[in-house]
C-alpha positions in Angstrom: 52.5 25.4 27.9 54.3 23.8 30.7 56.9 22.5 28.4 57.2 25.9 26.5 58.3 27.8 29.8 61.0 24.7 30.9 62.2 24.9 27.3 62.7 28.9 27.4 64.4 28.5 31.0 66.9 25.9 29.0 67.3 28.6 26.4 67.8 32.0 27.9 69.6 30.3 31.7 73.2 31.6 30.6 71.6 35.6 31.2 71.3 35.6 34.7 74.4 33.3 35.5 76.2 36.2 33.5 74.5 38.7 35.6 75.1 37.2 38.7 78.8 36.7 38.1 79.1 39.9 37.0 76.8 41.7 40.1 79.4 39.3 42.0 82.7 40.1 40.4 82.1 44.0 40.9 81.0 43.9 44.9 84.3 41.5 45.2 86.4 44.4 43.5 85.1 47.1 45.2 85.1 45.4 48.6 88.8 44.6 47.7 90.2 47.9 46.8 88.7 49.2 50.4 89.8 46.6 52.6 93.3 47.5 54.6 94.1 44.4 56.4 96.4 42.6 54.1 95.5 38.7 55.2 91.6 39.9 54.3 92.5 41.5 51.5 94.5 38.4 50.0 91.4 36.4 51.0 88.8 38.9 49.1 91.5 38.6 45.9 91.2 34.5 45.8 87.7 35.2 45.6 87.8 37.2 42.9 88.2 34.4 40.4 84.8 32.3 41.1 82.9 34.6 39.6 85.5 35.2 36.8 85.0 31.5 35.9 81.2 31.7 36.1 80.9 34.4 33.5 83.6 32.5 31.2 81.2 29.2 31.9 78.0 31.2 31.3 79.3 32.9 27.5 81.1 29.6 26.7 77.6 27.4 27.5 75.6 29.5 25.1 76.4 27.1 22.0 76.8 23.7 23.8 72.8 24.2 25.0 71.5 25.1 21.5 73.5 21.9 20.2 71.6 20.0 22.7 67.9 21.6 21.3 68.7 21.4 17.7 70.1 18.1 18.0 66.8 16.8 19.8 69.0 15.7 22.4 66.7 16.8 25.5 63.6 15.2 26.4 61.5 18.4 25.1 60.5 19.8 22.4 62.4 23.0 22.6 63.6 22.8 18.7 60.4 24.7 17.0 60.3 27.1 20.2 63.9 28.2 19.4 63.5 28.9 16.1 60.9 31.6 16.5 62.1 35.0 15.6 60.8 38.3 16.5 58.6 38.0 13.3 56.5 35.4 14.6 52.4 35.3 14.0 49.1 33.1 14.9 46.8 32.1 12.3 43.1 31.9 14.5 40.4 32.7 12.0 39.6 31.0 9.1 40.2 32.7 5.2 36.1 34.6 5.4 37.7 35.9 9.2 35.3 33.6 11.3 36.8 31.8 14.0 33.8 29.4 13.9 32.1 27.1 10.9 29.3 25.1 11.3 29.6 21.8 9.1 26.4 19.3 8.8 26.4 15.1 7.8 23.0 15.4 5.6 23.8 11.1 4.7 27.0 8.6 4.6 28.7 9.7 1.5 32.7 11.3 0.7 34.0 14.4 2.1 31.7 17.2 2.1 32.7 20.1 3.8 35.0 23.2 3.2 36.7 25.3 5.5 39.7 27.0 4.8 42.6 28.7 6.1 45.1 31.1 4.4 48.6 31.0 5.6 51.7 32.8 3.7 53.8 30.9 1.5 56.6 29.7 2.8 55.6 29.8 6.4 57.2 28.0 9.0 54.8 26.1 11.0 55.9 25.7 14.5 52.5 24.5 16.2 48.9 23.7 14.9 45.4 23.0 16.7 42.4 22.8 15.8 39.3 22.4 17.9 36.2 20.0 17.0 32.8 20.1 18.6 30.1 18.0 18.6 26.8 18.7 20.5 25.9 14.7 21.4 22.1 15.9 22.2 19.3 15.7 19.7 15.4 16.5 19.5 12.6 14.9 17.4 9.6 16.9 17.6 5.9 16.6 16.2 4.3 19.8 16.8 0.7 18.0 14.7 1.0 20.9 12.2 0.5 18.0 10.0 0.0 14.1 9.9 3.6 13.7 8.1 4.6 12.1 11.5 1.8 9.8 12.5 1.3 6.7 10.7 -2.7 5.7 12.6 -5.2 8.3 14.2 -8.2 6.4 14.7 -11.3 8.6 15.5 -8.1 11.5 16.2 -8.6 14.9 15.0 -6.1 17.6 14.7 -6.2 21.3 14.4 -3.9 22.8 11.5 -4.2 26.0 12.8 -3.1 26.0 16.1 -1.2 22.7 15.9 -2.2 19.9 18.4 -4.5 16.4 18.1 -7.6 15.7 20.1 -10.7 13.5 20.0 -13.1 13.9 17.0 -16.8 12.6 16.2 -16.2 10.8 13.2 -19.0 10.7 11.3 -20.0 9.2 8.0 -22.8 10.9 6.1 -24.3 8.5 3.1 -26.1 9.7 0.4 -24.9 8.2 -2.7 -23.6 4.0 -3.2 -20.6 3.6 -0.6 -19.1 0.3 -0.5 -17.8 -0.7 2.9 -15.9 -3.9 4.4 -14.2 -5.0 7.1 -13.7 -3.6 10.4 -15.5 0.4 10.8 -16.2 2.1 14.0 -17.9 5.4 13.7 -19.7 8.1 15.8 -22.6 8.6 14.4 -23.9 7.3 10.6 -26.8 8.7 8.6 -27.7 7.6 5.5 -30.2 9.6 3.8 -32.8 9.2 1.2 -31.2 7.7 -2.2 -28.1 5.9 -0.3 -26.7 3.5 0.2 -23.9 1.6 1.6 -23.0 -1.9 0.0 -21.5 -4.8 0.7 -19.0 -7.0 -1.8 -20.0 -10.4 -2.0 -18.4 -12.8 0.2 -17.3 -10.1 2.3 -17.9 -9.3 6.0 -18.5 -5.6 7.2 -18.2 -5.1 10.9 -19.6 -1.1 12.0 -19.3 -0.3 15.1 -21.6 3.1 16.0 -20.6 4.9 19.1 -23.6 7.4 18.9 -26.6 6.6 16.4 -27.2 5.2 13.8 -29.7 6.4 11.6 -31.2 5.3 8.3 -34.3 7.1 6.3 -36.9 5.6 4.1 -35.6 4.8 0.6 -32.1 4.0 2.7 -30.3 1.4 3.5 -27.2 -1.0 4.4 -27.4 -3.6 1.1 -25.4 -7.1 1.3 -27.2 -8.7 -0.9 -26.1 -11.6 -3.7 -26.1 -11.6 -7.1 -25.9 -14.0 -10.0 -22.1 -16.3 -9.8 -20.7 -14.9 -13.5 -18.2 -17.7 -12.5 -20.4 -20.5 -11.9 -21.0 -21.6 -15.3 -20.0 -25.8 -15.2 -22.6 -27.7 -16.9 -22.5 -30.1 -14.2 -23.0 -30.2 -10.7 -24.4 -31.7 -7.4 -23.5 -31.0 -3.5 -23.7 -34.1 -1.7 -23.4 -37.2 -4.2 -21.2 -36.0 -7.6 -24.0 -37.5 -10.3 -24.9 -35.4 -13.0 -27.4 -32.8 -12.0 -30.2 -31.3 -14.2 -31.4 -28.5 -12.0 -28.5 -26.5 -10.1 -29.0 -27.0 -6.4 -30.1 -24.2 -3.8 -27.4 -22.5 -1.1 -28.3 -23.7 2.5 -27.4 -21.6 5.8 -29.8 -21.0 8.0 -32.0 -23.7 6.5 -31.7 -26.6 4.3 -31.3 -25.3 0.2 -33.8 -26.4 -2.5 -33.2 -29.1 -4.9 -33.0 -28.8 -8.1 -35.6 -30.2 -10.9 -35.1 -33.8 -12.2 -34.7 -34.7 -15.8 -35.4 -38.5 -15.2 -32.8 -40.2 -15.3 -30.9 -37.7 -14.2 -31.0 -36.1 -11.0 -31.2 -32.5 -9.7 -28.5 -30.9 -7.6 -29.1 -31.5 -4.2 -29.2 -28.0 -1.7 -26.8 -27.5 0.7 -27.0 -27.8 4.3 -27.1 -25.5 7.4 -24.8 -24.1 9.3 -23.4 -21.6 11.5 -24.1 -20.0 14.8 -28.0 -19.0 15.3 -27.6 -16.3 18.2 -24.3 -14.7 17.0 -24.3 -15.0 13.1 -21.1 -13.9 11.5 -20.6 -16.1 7.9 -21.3 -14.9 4.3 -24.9 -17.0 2.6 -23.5 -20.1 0.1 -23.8 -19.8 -3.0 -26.2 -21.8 -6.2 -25.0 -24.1 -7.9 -25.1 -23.7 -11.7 -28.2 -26.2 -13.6 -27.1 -29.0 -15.6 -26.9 -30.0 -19.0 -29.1 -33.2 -20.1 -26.3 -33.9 -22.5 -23.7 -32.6 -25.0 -25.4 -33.6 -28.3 -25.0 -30.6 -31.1 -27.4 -27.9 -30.0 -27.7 -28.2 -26.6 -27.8 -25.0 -24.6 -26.2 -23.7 -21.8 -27.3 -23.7 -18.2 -28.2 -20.8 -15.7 -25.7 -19.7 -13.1 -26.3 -19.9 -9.7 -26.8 -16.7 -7.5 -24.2 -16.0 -4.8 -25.2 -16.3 -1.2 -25.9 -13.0 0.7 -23.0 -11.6 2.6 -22.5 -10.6 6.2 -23.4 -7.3 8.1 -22.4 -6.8 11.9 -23.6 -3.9 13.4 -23.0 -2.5 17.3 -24.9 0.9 17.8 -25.6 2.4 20.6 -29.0 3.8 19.0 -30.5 2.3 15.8 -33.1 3.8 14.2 -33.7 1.9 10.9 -36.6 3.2 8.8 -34.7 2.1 5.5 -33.2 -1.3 4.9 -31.3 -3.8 6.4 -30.9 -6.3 3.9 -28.2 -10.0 3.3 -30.7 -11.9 0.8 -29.3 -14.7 -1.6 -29.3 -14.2 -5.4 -31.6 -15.4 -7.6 -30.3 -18.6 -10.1 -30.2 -17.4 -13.5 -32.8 -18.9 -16.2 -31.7 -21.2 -18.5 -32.2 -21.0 -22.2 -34.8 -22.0 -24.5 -32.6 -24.7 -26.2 -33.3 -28.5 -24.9 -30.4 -29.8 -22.8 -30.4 -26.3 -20.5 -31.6 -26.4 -17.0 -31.9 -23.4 -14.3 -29.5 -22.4 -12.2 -29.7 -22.5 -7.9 -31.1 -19.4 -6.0 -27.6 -18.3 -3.3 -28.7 -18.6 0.3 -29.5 -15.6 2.4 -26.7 -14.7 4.2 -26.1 -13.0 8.2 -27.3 -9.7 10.3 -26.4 -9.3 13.3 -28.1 -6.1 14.5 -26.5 -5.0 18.2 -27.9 -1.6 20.0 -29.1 -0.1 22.9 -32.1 1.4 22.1 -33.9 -0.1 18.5 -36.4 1.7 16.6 -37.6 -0.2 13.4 -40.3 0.7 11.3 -38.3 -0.4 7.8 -37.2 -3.8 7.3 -34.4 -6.2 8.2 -34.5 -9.2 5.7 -31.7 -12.4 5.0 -34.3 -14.3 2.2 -32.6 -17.1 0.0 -32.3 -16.1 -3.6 -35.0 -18.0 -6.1 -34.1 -20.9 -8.5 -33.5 -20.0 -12.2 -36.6 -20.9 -14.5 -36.4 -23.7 -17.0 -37.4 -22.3 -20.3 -38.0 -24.8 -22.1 -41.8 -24.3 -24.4 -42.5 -28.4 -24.3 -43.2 -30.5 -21.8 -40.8 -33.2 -23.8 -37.6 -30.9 -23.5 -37.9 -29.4 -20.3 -34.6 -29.8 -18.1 -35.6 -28.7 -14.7 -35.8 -26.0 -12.6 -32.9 -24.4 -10.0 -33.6 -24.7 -6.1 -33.8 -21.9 -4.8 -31.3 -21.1 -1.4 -32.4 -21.0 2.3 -33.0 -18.0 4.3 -30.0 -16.8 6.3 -29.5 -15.8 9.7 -30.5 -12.8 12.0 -29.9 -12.4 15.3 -31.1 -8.9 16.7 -30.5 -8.3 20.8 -31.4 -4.6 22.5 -32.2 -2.9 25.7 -35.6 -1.3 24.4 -37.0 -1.5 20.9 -40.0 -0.1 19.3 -41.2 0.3 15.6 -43.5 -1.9 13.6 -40.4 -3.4 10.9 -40.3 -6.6 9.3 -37.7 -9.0 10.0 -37.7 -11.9 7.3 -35.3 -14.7 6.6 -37.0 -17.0 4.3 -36.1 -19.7 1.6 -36.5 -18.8 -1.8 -39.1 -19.6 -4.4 -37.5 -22.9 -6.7 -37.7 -22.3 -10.6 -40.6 -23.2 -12.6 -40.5 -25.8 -15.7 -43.3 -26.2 -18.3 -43.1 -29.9 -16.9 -44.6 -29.3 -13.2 -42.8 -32.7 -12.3 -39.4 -31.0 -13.2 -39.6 -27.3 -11.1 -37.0 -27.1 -8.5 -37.9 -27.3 -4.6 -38.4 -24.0 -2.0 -35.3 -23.2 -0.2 -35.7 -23.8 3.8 -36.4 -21.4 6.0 -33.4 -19.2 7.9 -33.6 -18.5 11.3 -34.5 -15.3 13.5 -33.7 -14.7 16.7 -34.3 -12.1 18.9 -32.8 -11.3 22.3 -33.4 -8.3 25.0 -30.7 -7.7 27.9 -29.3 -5.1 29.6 -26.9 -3.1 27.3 -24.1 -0.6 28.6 -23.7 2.9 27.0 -21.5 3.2 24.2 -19.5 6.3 26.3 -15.8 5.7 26.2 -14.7 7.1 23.3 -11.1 6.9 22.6 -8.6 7.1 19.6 -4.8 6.0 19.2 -2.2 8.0 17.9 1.1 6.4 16.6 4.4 8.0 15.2 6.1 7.2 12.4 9.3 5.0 12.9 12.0 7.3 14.5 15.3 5.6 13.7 18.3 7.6 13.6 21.6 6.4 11.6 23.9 8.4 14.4 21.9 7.3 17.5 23.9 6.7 20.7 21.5 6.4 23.3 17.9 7.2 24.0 17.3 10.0 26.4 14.0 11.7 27.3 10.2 11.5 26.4 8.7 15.1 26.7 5.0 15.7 25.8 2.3 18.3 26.5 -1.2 17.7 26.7 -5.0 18.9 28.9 -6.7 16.4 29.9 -10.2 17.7 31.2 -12.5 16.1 33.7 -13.6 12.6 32.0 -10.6 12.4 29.4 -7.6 10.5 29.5 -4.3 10.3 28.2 -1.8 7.8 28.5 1.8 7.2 26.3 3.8 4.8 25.0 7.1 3.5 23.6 6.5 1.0 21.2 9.2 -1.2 19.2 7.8 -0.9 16.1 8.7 -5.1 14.3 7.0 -6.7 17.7 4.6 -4.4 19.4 6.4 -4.7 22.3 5.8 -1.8 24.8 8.9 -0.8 26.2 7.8 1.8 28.3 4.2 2.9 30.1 4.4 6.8 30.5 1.6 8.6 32.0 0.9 12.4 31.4 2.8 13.9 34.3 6.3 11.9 34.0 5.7 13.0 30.4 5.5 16.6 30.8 8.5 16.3 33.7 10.8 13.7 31.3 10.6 10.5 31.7 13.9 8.9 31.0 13.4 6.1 28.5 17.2 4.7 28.0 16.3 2.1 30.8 13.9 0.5 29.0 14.6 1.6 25.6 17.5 -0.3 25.8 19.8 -1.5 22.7 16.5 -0.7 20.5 18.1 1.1 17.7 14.2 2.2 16.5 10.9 2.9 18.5 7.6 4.7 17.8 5.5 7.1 20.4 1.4 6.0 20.9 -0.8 7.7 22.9 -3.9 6.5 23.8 -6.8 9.0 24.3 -10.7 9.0 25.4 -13.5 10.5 27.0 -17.2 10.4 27.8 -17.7 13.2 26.1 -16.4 15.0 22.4 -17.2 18.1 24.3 -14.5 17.1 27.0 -11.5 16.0 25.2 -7.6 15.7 25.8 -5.7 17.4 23.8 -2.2 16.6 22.7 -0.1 19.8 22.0 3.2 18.4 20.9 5.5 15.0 21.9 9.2 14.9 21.0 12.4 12.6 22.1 15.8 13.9 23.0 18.3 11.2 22.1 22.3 11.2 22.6 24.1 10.8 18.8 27.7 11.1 17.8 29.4 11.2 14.5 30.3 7.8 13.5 33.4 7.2 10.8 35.0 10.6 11.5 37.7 11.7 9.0 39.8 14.8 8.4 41.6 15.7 5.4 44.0 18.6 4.6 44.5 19.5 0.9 42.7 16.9 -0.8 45.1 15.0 -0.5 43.2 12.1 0.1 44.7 11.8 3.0 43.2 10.9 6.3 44.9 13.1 8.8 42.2 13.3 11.3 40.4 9.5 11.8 38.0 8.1 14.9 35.1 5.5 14.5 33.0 7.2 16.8 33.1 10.9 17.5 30.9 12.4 20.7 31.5 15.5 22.7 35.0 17.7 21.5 38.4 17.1 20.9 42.0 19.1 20.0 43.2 18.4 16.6 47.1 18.5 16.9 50.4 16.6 16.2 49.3 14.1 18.8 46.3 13.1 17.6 47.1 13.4 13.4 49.1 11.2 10.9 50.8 12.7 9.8 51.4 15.6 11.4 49.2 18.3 11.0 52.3 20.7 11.4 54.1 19.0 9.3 51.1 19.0 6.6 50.8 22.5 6.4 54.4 23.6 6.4 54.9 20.9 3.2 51.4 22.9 1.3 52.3 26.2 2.6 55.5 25.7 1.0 54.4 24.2 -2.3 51.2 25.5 -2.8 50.4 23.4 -6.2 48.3 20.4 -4.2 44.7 19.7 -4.7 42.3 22.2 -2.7 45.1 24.9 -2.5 44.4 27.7 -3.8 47.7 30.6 -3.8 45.8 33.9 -3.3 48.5 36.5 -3.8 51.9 35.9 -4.4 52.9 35.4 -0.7 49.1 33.5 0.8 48.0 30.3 0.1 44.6 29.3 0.9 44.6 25.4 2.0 40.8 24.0 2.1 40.1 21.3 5.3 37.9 18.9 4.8 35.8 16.2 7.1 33.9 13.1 6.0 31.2 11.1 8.4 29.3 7.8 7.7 26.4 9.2 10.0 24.3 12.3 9.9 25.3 15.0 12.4 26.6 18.7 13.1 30.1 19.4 13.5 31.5 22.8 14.7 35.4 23.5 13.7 36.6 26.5 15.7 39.7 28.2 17.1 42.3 27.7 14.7 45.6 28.3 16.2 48.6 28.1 14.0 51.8 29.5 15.3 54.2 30.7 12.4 57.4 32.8 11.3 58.7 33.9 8.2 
């Protein structure tokens, strides 16, 4: 603007130099023809000609300055500003009459947007702008309508309705087979008549019970072994690697049985204990598989060995167990009634470890080794030998209080019988028991994590501000996180009151270019729980890979790798030209993306490109013209 108004000064100076020589020549004359002292009056008519010279100077100027602003010879561009005409117009709304259009960067891909602006055919462009905005703040917000957002909600609840996560008794009601594993933590379990829940073999489940545990007559928790399908050598023997006749018992918390003797051969031998007594946590071992005597035509094949119990783990803070609590091995499978088949090895019991506050057992908890497979042979003469049978397993029991009148039972198995009485296989050992009272703490603190999904951003800039709302009533708690998500790492503690305020996370957010929000809830009490009503993260972005191009011509006239805040399109900032762009199509009218409306418009589409997702806003157009 302030070159516009030196550049018009330029242009129109020679009208008041006329004016003043002019206003100057006429007070001479008439000051002249009044004046009767001749030396004045010859003075006055000297004077006469200076402003006779300045209006000769002023007319005869008139070309020499536009030479200097068509020829560009000034330091200002005055050349477009004096070619306007009296018929001069501005273009500032776009062809639909909006001075505003809204554009959005969905992924990285090619040019994508449309806006476009109608100028008459054959216009002369004498200035063009264009103004880009970019808002650089953004919001991510999880309002719990639903879990789309969270990846973990342990023991979390969340109301669909209304829209917010809290602290839910999570219960599991059995009443039918459910096979469990691994680590479980519950609020209160019930298993009712008819079910049960099952262990896989080899497998370990650790259940944690907050509130009771409960399980009725006809009930139970089974871990129990069954025959090895996959233990079918004809040979084997635990400790020394000579043929065996009898499969040798699993050992755990006693020595297994051996297996029968077919003189000269020898029976498998039975394993050997091991394990902790007090805090039992391994599966039972398995049977070994019976021998055959030899491989003549004929001979049949040997019994399997049962697989060892596996492992139960329970902390409660109440048990009552008037079901089953059961680990025992499996029993070694018979052999056949062809000669040169011996049983198979009974699995060893496996472990319980039973932890609660207040026990009441009137059902039984049992971890007996599995029996050996019979020899089945009907002579005396071409008998092979019974299995051993495995060892009890381990249980270790510990609680505040008890009462009940339950059995508890980890003994060895019975070995398998052979018509040859010298031949049976031997009784597993016997497991171990042990029982332990102390002082047990209440199971109160009940608590649940909550973590989002990974919130990465492909136009991030910066990270901003941590916003969430929550209750936390008397005996709840609440506390947040910001987690990077490949190490775990938290970045920032956040408790409930800089949360609701904003905390500012870019100082220890970092360079992270992804994090993920936790909270951590509890309380003593489900009827007392924190509620957590939304979380969300305002982050900085800006439009990475910015590109403008006019026409289609696949030209970029417009180009910044990043792009934050606003900015002016114009000739300054555009190569080429942005003027000069649009007087060339406003002339032509035939390239790609222009479109002539009437006879005397053409509408010329602008289009922008991003490598990031992001809003843009293109507004005020301002495109000076004359015909």
């Amino acid at each position: 603007m302030y070159e516009n108004n030196i550049c018009s000064i330029i242009i129109y100076l020679w009208i008041p130099l006329v004016i003043v020589s002019l206003l100057s020549l006429a007070y001479l004359v008439i000051k002249y023809k009044k004046e009767t002292d001749p030396i004045k009056k010859d003075n006055l008519e000297s004077m006469i000609k200076y402003p006779i010279v300045l209006l000769i100077f002023s007319i005869l100027s008139i070309p020499f300055w536009d030479f200097l602003i068509q020829a560009g010879i000034l330091p200002l561009d005055c050349k477009k500003e004096a070619q306007i005409s009296s018929s001069d117009r501005i273009i500032n709304t776009f062809s639909d009459g909006s001075k505003q259009k809204n554009i959005s960067f969905i992924v990285e891909g090619g040019f994508n947007s449309d806006t476009e602006i109608i100028i008459p055919r054959n216009a002369k462009i004498t200035r063009a702008t264009l103004d880009l905005v970019h808002s650089p703040e953004e919001i991510w917000i999880d309002h719990f309508y639903n879990w789309s957002y969270v990846e973990s909600h342990e023991s979390a609840g969340l109301n669909q309705d209304e829209g917010y996560a809290f602290l839910e008794a999570r219960k599991l009601d059995v009443n039918t087979t459910t096979y469990l594993e691994g680590s479980r933590i519950f609020d209160d379990v019930y298993i009712r008549k008819g079910g049960e829940i099952r262990v896989p073999h080899m497998r370990t489940l650790n259940l944690v019970v907050r509130g009771t545990l409960t399980i009725e007559p006809g009930s139970g928790i089974r871990a129990d072994g069954t025959l090895d399908q996959h233990n079918t050598g004809k040979e084997y023997d635990k400790s020394s690697g000579e043929t065996a006749s009898g499969g040798g018992g699993g050992g755990y918390g006693g020595i297994g049985g051996n297996g029968g003797d077919d003189p000269p051969m020898r029976g498998g031998k039975g394993g050997t204990p091991y394990g902790s007594e007090t805090e039992p946590i391994s599966p039972g071992e398995n049977g070994a598989a019976g021998g055959g005597t030899r491989a003549e035509s004929g001979s049949g094949y040997p019994g399997t060995g049962g697989y060892g119990g596996s492992a139960i783990i329970i902390r409660a803070d109440r048990a009552v167990v008037d079901g089953y609590i059961t680990a025992n091995g499996g029993n070694g499978e018979d052999s056949t009634t062809t000669d040169g088949s011996a049983g198979g090895g009974g699995g060893s019991g496996g472990s319980i470890q039973l932890s609660a506050r207040t026990l009441v057992l009137n059902g039984e908890i049992t971890a007996n080794g599995g029996n050996g497979g019979n020899d089945q042979q009907s002579s005396k003469s071409e008998s092979d030998g019974g299995g051993g049978s495995g060892s009890g397993g381990r249980i270790a029991i510990t609680y505040s209080t008890k009462g009940g009148y339950g059995k508890v039972s980890a003994a060895g198995g019975k070995g398998g019988q052979s018509t040859d009485p010298s031949k049976k296989g031997a009784d597993g050992g016997e497991g171990t028991v042990y029982w332990a009272a102390r002082e047990m703490p209440t199971m109160s603190i009940i608590s649940a994590n909550i973590t989002s999904q990974k919130l990465i951003f492909d136009n991030l800039r910066a990270w901003k501000k941590f916003y969430a709302n929550s209750t936390i009533p008397g005996g709840s708690d609440i506390k947040y996180g910001i987690i990077e998500p490949y190490s775990g790492r938290i970045l920032c503690k956040i408790d409930p009151k800089e949360a609701l305020q904003g905390y500012d996370i870019e100082n220890c957010s970092g360079n992270a270019d992804s994090i993920e929000l936790r909270t951590e809830m509890d309380t003593i009490t489900f009827s007392r729980t924190p509620i957590l009503y939304y979380w969300e993260i305002f982050y900085d972005t800006e439009i990475k890979n910015l590109e403008m191009d006019i026409g289609t011509e696949q030209i970029t006239e417009y180009s910044t790798n990043a792009f934050s805040g606003n900015v002016t399109i114009s000739d300054d900032n555009t190569k080429p030209g942005i003027t000069e762009v649009l007087n060339r199509l406003a002339k032509e009218c035939t390239c790609r993306g222009c479109n002539p409306t009437e006879d005397y418009k053409c509408k010329i589409r602008i289009r922008f490109a991003s490598k990031s997702s992001g809003k843009l806003t293109v507004e005020n157009p301002q495109i000076e013209y004359y015909e």
